[in-house]
LOZAPA-483046 format. One record per residue (C-alpha): residue number from 1; residue in one letter; x, y, z. Coordinates in steps of 0.1 Angstrom, whole numbers. Layout:
  num  residu     c1     c2     c3
  NUM       A      X      Y      Z
...
END
This chain:
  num  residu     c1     c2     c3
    1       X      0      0      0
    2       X     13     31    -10
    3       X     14     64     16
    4       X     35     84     -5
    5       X      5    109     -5
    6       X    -14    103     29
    7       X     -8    113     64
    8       X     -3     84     87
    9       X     13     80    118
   10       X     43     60    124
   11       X     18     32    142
   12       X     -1     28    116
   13       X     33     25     95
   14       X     47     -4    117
   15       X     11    -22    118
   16       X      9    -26     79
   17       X     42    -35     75
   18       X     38    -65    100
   19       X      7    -74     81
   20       X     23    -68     46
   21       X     53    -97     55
   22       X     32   -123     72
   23       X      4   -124     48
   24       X      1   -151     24
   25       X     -3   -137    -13
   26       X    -17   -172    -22
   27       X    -46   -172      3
   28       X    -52   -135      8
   29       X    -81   -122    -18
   30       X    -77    -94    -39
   31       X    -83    -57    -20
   32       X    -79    -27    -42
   33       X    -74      6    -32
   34       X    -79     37    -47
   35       X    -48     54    -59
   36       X    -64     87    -35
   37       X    -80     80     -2
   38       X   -100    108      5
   39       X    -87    125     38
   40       X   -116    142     60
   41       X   -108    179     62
   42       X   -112    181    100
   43       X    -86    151    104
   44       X    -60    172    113
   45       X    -20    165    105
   46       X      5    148    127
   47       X     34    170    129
   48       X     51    147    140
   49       X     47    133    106
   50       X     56    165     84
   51       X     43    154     44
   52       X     77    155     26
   53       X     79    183      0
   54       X     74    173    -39
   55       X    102    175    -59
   56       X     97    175    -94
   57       X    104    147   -112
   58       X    104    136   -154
   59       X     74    121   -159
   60       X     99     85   -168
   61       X    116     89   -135
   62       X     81     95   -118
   63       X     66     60   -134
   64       X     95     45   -121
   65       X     95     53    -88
   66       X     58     53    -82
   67       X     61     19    -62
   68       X     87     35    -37
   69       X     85     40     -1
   70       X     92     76      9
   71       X    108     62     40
   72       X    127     26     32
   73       X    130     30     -4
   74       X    123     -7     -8
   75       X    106    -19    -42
   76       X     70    -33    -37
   77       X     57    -64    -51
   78       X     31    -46    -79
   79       X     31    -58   -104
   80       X      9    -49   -139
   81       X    -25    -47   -138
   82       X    -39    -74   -162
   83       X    -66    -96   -162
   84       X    -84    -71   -134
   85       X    -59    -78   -114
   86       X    -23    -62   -100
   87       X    -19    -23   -104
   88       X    -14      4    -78
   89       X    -14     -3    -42
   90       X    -26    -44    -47
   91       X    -14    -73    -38
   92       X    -21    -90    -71
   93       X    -44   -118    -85
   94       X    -57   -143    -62
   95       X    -40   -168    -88
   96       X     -9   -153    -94
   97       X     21   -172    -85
   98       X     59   -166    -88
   99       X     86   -192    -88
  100       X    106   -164    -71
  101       X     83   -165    -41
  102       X    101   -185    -12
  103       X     78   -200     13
  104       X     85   -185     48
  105       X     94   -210     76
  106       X     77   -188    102
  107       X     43   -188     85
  108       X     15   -205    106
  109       X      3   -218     78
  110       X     46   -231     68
  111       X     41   -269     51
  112       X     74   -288     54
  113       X     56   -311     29
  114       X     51   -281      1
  115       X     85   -277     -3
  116       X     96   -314     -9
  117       X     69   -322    -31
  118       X     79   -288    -53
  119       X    115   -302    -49
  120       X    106   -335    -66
  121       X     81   -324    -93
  122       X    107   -322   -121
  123       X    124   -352   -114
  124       X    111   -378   -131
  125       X    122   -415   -132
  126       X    131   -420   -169
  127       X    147   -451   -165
  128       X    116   -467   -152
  129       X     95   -450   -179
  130       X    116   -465   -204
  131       X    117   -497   -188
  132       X     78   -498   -181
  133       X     69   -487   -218
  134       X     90   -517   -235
  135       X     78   -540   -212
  136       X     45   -536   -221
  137       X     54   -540   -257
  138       X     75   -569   -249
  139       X     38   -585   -231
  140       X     19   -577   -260
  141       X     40   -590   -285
  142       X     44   -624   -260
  143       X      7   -629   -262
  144       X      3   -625   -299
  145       X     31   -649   -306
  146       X     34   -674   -276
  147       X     74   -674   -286
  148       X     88   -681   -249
  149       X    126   -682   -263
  150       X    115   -651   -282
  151       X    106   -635   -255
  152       X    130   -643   -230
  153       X    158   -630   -251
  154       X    140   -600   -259
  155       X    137   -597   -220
  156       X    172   -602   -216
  157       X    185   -575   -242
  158       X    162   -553   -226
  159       X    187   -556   -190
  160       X    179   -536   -160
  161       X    174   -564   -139
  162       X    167   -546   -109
  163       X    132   -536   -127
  164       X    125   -570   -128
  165       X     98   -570    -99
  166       X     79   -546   -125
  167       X     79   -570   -154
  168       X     67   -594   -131
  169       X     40   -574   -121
  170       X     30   -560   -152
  171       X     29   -595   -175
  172       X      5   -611   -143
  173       X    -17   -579   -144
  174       X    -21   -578   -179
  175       X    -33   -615   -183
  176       X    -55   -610   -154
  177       X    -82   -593   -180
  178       X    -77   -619   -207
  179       X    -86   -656   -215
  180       X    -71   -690   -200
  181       X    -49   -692   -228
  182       X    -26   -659   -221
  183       X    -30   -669   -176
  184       X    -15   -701   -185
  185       X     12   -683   -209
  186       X     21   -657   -182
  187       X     26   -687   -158
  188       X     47   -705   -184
  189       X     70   -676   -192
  190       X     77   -664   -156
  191       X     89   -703   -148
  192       X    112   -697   -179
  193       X    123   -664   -165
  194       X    127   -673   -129
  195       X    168   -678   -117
  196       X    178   -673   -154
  197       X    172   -642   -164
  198       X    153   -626   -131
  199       X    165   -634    -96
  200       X    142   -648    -71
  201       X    141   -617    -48
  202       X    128   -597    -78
  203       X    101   -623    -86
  204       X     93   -623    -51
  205       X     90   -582    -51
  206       X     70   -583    -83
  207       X     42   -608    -65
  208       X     46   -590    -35
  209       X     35   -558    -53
  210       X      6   -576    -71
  211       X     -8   -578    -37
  212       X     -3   -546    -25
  213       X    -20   -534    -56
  214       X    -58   -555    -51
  215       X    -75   -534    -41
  216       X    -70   -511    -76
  217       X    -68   -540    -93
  218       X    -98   -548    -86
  219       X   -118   -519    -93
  220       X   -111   -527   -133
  221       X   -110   -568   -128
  222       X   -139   -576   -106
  223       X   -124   -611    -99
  224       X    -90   -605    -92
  225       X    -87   -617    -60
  226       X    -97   -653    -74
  227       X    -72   -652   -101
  228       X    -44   -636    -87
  229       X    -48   -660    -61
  230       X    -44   -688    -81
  231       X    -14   -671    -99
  232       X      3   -672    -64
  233       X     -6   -709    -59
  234       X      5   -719    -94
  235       X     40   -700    -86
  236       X     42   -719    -50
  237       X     35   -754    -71
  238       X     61   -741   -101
  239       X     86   -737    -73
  240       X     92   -698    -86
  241       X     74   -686    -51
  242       X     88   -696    -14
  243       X     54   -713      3
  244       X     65   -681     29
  245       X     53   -658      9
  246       X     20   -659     18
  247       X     26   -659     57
  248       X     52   -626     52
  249       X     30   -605     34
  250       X     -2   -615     53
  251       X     24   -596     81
  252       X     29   -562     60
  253       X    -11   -558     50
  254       X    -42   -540     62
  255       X    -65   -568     78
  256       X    -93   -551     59
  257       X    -73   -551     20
  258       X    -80   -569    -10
  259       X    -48   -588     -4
  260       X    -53   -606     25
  261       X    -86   -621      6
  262       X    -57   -628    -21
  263       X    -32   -648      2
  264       X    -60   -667     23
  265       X    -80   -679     -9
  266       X    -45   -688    -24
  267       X    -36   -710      8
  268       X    -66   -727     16
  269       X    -88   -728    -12
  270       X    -56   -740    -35
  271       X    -27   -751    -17
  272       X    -48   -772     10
  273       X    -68   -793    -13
  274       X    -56   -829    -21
  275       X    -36   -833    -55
  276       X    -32   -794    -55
  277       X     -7   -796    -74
  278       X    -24   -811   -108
  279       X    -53   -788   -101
  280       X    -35   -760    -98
  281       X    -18   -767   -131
  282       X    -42   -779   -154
  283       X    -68   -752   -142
  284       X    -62   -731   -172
  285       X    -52   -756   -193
  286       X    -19   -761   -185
  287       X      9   -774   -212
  288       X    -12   -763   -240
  289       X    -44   -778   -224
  290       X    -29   -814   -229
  291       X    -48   -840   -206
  292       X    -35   -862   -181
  293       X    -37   -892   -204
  294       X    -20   -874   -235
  295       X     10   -865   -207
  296       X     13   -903   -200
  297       X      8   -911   -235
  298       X     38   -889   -242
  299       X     60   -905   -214
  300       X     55   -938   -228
  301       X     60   -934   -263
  302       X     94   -916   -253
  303       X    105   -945   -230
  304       X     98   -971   -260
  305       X    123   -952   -284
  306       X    146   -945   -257
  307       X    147   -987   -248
  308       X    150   -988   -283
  309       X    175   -959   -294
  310       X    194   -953   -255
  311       X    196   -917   -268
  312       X    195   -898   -234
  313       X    200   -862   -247
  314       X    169   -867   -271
  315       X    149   -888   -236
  316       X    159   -854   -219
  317       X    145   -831   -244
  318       X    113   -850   -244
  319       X    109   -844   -204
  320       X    120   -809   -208
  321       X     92   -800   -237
  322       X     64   -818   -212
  323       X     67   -790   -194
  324       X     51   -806   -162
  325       X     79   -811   -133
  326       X     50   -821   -111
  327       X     41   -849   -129
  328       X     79   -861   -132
  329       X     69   -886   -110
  330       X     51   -905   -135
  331       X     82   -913   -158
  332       X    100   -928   -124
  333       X     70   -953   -121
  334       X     69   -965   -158
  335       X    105   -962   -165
  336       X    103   -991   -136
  337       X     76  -1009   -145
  338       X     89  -1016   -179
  339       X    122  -1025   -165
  340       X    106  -1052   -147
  341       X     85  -1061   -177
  342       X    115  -1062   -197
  343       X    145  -1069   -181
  344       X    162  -1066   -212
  345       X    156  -1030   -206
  346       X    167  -1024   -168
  347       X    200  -1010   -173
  348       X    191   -984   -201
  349       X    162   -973   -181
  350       X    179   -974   -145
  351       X    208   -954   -163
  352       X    182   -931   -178
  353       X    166   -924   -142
  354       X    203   -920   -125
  355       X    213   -894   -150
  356       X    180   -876   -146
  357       X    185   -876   -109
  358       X    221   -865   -108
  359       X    212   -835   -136
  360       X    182   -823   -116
  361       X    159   -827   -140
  362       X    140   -849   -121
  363       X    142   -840    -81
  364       X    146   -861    -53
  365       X    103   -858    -44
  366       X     95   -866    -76
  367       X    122   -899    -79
  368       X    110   -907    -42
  369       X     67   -902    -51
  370       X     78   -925    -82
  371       X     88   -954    -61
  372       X     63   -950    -39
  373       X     34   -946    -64
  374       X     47   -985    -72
  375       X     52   -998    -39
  376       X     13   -990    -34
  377       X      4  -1004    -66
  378       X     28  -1037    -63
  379       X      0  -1063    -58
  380       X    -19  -1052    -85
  381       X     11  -1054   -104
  382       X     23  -1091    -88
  383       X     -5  -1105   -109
  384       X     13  -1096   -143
  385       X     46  -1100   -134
  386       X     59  -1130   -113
  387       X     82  -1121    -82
  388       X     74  -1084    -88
  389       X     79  -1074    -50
  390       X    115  -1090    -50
  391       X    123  -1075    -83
  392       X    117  -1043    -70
  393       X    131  -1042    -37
  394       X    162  -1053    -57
  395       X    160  -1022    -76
  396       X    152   -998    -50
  397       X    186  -1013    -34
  398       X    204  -1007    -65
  399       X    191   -973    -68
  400       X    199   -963    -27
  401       X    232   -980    -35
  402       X    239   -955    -64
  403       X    231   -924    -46
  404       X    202   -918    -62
  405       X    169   -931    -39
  406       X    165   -916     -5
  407       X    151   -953     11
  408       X    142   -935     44
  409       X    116   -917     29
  410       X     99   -946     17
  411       X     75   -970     31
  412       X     84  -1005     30
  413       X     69  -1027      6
  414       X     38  -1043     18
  415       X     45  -1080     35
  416       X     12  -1096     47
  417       X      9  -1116     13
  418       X     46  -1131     20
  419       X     41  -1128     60
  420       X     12  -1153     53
  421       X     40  -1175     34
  422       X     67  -1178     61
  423       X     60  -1205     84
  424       X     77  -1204    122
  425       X    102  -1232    108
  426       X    116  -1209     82
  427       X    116  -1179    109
  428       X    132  -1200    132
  429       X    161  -1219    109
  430       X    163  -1181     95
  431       X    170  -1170    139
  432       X    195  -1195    139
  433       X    211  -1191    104
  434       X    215  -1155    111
  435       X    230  -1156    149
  436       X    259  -1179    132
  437       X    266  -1147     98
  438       X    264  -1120    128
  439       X    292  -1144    150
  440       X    312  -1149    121
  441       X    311  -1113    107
  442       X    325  -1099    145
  443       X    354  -1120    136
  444       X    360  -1113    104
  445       X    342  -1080     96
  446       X    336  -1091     59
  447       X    304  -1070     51
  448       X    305  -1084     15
  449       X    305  -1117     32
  450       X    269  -1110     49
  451       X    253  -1095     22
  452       X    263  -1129     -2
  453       X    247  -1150     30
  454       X    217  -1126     35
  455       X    207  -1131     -5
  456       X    211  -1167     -4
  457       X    192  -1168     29
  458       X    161  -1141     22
  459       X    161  -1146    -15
  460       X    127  -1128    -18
  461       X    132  -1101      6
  462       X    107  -1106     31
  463       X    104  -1077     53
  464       X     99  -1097     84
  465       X    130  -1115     80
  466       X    147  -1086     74
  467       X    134  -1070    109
  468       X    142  -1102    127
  469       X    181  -1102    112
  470       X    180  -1060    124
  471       X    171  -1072    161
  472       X    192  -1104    162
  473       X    222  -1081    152
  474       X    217  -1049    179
  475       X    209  -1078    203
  476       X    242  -1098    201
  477       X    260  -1066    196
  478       X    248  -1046    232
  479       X    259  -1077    249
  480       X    299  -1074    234
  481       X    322  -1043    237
  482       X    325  -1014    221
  483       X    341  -1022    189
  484       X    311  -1051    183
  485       X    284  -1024    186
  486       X    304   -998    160
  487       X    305  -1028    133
  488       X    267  -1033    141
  489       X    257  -1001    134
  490       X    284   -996    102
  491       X    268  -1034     87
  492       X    232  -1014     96
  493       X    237   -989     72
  494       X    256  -1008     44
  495       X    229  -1030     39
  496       X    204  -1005     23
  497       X    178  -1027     44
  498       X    142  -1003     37
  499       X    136   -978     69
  500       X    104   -996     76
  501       X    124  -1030     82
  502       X    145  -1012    102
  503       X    119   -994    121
  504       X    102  -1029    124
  505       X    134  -1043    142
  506       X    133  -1017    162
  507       X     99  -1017    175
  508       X    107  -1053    187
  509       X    142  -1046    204
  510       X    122  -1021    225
  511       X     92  -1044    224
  512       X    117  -1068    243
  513       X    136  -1043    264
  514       X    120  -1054    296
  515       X    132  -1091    289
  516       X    167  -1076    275
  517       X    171  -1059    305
  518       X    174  -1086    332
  519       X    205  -1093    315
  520       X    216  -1062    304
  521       X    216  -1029    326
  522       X    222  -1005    306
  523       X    199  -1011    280
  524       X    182   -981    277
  525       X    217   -964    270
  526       X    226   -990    245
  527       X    193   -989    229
  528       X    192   -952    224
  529       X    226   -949    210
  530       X    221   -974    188
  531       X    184   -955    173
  532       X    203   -923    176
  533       X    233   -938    153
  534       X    210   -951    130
  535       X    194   -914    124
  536       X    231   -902    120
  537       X    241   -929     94
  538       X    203   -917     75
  539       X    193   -951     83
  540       X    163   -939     98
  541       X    147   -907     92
  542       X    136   -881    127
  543       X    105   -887    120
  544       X    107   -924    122
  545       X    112   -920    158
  546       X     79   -908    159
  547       X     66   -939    146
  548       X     86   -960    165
  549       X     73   -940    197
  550       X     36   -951    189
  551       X     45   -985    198
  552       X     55   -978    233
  553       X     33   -991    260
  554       X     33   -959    283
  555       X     56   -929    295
  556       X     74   -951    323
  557       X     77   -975    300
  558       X    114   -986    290
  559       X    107   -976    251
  560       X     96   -945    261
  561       X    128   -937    282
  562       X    146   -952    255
  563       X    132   -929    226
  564       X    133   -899    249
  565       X    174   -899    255
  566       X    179   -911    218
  567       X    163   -876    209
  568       X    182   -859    236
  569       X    215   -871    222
  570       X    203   -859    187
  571       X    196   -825    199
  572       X    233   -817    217
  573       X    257   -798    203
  574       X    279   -816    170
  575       X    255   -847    176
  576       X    269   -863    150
  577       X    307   -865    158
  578       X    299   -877    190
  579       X    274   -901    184
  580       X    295   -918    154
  581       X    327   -915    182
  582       X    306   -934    207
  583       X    321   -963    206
  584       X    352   -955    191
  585       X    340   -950    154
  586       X    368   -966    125
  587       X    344   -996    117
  588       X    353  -1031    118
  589       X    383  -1031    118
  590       X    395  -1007    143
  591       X    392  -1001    181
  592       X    385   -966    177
  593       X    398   -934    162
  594       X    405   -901    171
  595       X    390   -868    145
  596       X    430   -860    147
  597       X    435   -895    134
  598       X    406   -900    106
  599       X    423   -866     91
  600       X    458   -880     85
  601       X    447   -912     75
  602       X    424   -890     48
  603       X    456   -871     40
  604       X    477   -899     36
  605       X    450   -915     15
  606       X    442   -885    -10
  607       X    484   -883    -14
  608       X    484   -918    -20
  609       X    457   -914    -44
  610       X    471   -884    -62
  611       X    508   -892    -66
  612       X    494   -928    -89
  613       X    467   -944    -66
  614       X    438   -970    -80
  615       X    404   -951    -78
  616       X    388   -984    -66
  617       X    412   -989    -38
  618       X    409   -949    -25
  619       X    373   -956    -23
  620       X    376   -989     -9
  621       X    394   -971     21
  622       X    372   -946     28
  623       X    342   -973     33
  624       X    371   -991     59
  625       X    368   -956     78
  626       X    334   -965     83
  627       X    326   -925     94
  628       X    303   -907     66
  629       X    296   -883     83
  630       X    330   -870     84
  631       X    336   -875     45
  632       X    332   -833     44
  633       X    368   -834     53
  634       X    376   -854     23
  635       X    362   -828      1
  636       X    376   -803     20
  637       X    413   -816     19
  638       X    413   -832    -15
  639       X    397   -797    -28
  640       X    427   -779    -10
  641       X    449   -797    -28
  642       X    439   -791    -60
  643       X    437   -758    -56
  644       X    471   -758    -41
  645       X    489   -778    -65
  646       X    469   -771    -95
  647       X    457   -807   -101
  648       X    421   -819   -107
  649       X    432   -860   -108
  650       X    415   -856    -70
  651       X    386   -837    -88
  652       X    381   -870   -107
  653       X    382   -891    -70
  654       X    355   -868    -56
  655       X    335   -874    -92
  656       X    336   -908    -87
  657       X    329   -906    -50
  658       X    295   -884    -54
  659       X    284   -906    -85
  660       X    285   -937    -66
  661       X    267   -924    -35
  662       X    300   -925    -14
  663       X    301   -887     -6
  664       X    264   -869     -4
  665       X    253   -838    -17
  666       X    251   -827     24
  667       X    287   -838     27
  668       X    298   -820     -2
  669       X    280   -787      8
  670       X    293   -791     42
  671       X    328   -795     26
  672       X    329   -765      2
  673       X    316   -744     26
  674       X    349   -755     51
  675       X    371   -743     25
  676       X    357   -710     17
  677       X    356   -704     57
  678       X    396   -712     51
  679       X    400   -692     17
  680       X    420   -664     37
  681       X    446   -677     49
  682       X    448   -704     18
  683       X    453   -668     -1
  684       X    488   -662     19
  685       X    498   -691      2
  686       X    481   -693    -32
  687       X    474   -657    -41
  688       X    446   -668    -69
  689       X    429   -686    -44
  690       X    399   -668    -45
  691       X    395   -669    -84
  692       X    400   -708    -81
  693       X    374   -718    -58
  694       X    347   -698    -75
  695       X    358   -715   -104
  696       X    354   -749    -87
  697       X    324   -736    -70
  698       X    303   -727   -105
  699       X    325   -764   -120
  700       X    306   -784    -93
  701       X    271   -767    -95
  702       X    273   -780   -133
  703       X    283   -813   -123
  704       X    250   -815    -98
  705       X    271   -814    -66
  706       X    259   -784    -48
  707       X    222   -765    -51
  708       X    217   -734    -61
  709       X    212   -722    -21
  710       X    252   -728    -21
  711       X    264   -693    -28
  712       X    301   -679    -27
  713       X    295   -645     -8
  714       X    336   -635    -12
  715       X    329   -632    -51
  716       X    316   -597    -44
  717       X    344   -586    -22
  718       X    372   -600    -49
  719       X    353   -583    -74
  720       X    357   -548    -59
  721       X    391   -553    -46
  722       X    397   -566    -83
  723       X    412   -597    -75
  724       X    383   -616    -96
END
């Protein structure tokens, strides 16, 4: 406001100056004043407040200065009057704004929030515009074409995988609107994607933010929480989505969002029913809407020409392209039943099945549900081929025997059709046959020896004579010394006896106890250690205990104490070096080792080995150490050495060692994973350590060795110091 030509005391002055700097020019509405406020002729003047003279002034100077203060000289913020607005003594248009204008921190009405959100207007994110407007090309093109390997390469030029959570979300969302046939592609392509292109966190991101997004999702797709539900089951069974998932984000959501509806119909409208997984998979079709019967018509014309051709790379391809890894356990249960149709055909197909299995292209479930699938069928299957139970348990042995079949996790093959069939004389002559193979095998320790006797003896198998030799042999064991009860347990678990035999003999040993223990105190202790070595060795499985705990008469009862300290001795700390120390460890041929001992005699073995050594007679010794669960160190020592000394003939001993079942996959994790705890101070020695073990590391993930959860976490660190 301009006083240049009023009288106005000093107060009134200070008062619209105050107003003037704390009024907001955004909120305050237009006030015009006339250029002349009248003055009432009676008002008389301050003279205190003197008008200053006029000097006369150029008319230009004059319209510049007519926005001056007579007293502080300062400029005004007039500005033109257009649009009815501005002029003379305003404060401009209510909707005039000025990048210039700062906002004032001491304002009442100061936002903290204005000023960020001004800061971050012009920044936009043009990667992720980029990113988001190819993708959506890269989709549409996808579901005009159905060209996975198109598609995936396309994906892969594209790069950026840390926007890979948005492709995720943006291929699901799009089918969500569309017919079965593009769900089921979606579902197809992200399988593809998943681990080789995209890395599991970003899948898991990209479903996460599905989720978050329901509840706008479904204002265009009234039934997205049905199928977006069933896209989270169907990446759960496609092993693309952690079953966690659905628990975690339950954890991060409003009880009252679209989400939760999501996660809950996904878990127990999907995931809970029986045979989930085929349901879940075929619900849009699934592999080009082929039925179940066309996907077993498939398998079985591919295992004829295999028998036929024993091209495994061209058997591969044909489980590849069936695109169903749920169903894999289907070609495990006709690969066997025409191997023991045709026995012509046992090794091709047993070969085929080992290969598969050591690949990963069929897992360890699948191979297991296969066998299992035929030891429920096997009666059915008696009637069309002769001796069919002893056929198979022979090649169930086999397959435990190559490393391939995890017996514990099976159920034994039923008996009541042979139980039926063994009179008490056999069981007896069998009591007495056996007492004289166990007698003879503490003195000689020939396992080879028992198994020869045990064949000739229990030519078809029967489970209840296998139960009764499992019994006989704890029982005269507990009553000898130490070194007895060590080549009990180390015979247990290098007969590949079925865990439900062995369970069986178990149940009667503590079935028993009460007799056993009038001549033997300790019993309990005996008993225990021997269940708890038998869950060490992966006799048993944990949860056999379990079973083996239903058959206890009561909590006082001796079984009961006797399962309750074999679980405490599996829960202590390094349960498994002591309990395979026990009684001295070393097998049957040796009163008992020290851990300082089994590692020279493993270093004096792989030396042996590498400066000319037989392969047959380097694994012959490490059965004689009769300790698997300390075979970790093999891996660990022989892989030191080759990195050491730069030679992979002990690469070709731990080949041979994993493909015959000798050293596990747990051993082998165990063992790499000693090394790279020891890679420092290997590096003072062999600068290029680092660079070698990865090297190994990615060698023996090819080779089937170690999982993917196996990671090297130095890699990054030799990266940045540029050692890799």
């Amino acid at each position: 406001m301009d006083f240049s030509e009023g009288y106005v005391s000093n107060e009134h002055r200070e008062l619209h100056r105050s107003v003037t700097e704390s009024a907001d020019p955004l909120t305050v509405s237009p006030l015009q004043l006339s250029p002349k406020s009248p003055r009432s002729p009676k008002s008389p003047r301050s003279p205190k407040s003197p008008r200053s003279p006029k000097s006369p002034r150029s008319p230009k100077l004059q319209g510049k200065c007519s926005n001056l203060s007579p007293k502080s000289n300062k400029q005004k913020d007039g500005r033109p009057k257009k649009g009815g607005a501005g002029g003379k003594g305003t404060w401009g248009g209510l909707l005039d704004t000025n990048d210039t204008n700062s906002l004032d921190p001491n304002d009442p009405n100061y936002d903290s929030t204005e000023e960020y959100d001004h800061s971050n207007e012009k920044k936009t994110p043009t990667d992720l515009d980029d990113y988001k407007k190819k993708a959506t090309i890269i989709v549409e093109e996808y579901f005009a074409t159905d060209d996975v390997v198109a598609t995936m390469n396309e994906v892969r030029e594209l790069g950026k995988p840390e926007y890979g959570y948005y492709f995720v979300k943006k291929l699901v969302s799009m089918s969500m609107d569309r017919h079965d046939k593009e769900k089921e592609m979606a579902a197809i392509l992200l399988s593809s994607l998943y681990a080789d292109i995209f890395d599991p966190p970003q899948v898991y991101k990209g479903f996460g933010k599905l989720v978050e997004s329901a509840d706008d999702l479904i204002v265009d797709i009234p039934d997205t929480v049905d199928v977006l539900a069933l896209f989270i089951a169907r990446a759960v069974v496609d092993d693309i989505l952690p079953p966690a998932f659905l628990k975690k984000q339950m954890a991060y959501l409003a009880k009252d969002s679209k989400g939760i509806e999501v996660l809950k119909k996904a878990e127990k409208s999907y995931l809970a029913a029986p045979l989930h997984a085929e349901i879940i998979e075929r619900r849009w079709g699934g592999s080009k809407n082929a039925t179940v019967d066309d996907v077993k018509a498939k398998i079985n014309t591919f295992l004829k020409e295999y028998v036929v051709s024993c091209d495994k790379k061209e058997a591969f391809r044909c489980i590849k392209d069936l695109k169903v890894p749920f169903f894999h356990h289907e070609i495990v249960k006709r690969a066997l039943i025409m191997a023991m149709e045709r026995r012509q055909a046992e090794p091709p197909l047993l070969n085929l099945l080992k290969e598969a299995a050591e690949e990963g292209l069929i897992n360890t479930s699948q191979m297991s549900k296969g066998f299992g699938r035929l030891i429920d069928t096997v009666d059915d299957l008696s009637l069309d081929i002769p001796n069919a139970r002893g056929i198979l348990q022979k090649l169930m042995s086999k397959a435990a025997s190559e490393g391939w079949l995890c017996v514990s996790s099976l159920k034994s093959l039923s008996v009541e059709p042979e139980t039926n069939s063994i009179k008490d004389s056999t069981a007896k002559s069998f009591k007495v046959k056996t007492q004289s193979i166990i007698k003879e095998y503490f003195l000689s320790g020939d396992i080879f020896e028992v198994n020869s006797c045990l064949e000739q003896e229990n030519s078809n198998n029967f489970a209840e004579l296998n139960a009764i030799f499992v019994k006989r042999l704890i029982t005269l064991a507990m009553d000898r010394k130490n070194r007895e009860k060590e080549m009990a347990s180390v015979l247990l678990s290098s007969l590949c006896f079925p865990a439900d035999d062995v369970v069986s003999g178990f149940v009667m040993l503590i079935e028993s106890a009460d007799d056993t223990a009038l001549d033997n105190p300790v019993v309990v202790e005996d008993l225990a250690m021997f269940i708890a070595r038998a869950v060490v060795d992966e006799v048993l499985a944990p949860q056999h205990l379990e079973e083996i705990g239903t058959q206890c008469l009561g909590p006082d009862s001796i079984g009961s104490k006797v399962l309750q300290m074999a679980k405490s001795l599996l829960k202590a700390r390094l349960a498994g070096e002591r309990i395979l120390r026990c009684w001295g460890g070393g097998g049957s041929s040796r009163p008992g080792w020290a851990v300082e001992d089994v590692k020279d005699m493993i270093g004096k073995l792989l030396e042996e080995y590498e400066s000319g050594g037989e392969i047959r007679e380097a694994c012959r010794c490490m059965k004689e150490l009769g300790m698997p669960f300390f075979h970790h160190e093999v891996v660990k020592k022989a892989l030191i050495i080759v990195i050491e000394k730069k030679n992979e003939r002990l690469w070709g001993l731990l080949k041979e060692c994993f493909d015959s079942g000798l050293i596990t996959i747990y051993q082998m994790v165990k063992g790499f994973g000693r090394v790279e705890e020891s890679l420092d101070d290997l590096a003072l020695d062999v600068p290029d350590a680092k660079n070698q073990f990865a090297y190994y590391v990615d060698k023996a993930k090819a080779n089937g060795w170690l999982d993917d959860s196996f990671s090297y976490s130095k890699l990054e660190h030799a990266t940045e110091n540029g050692t890799h």
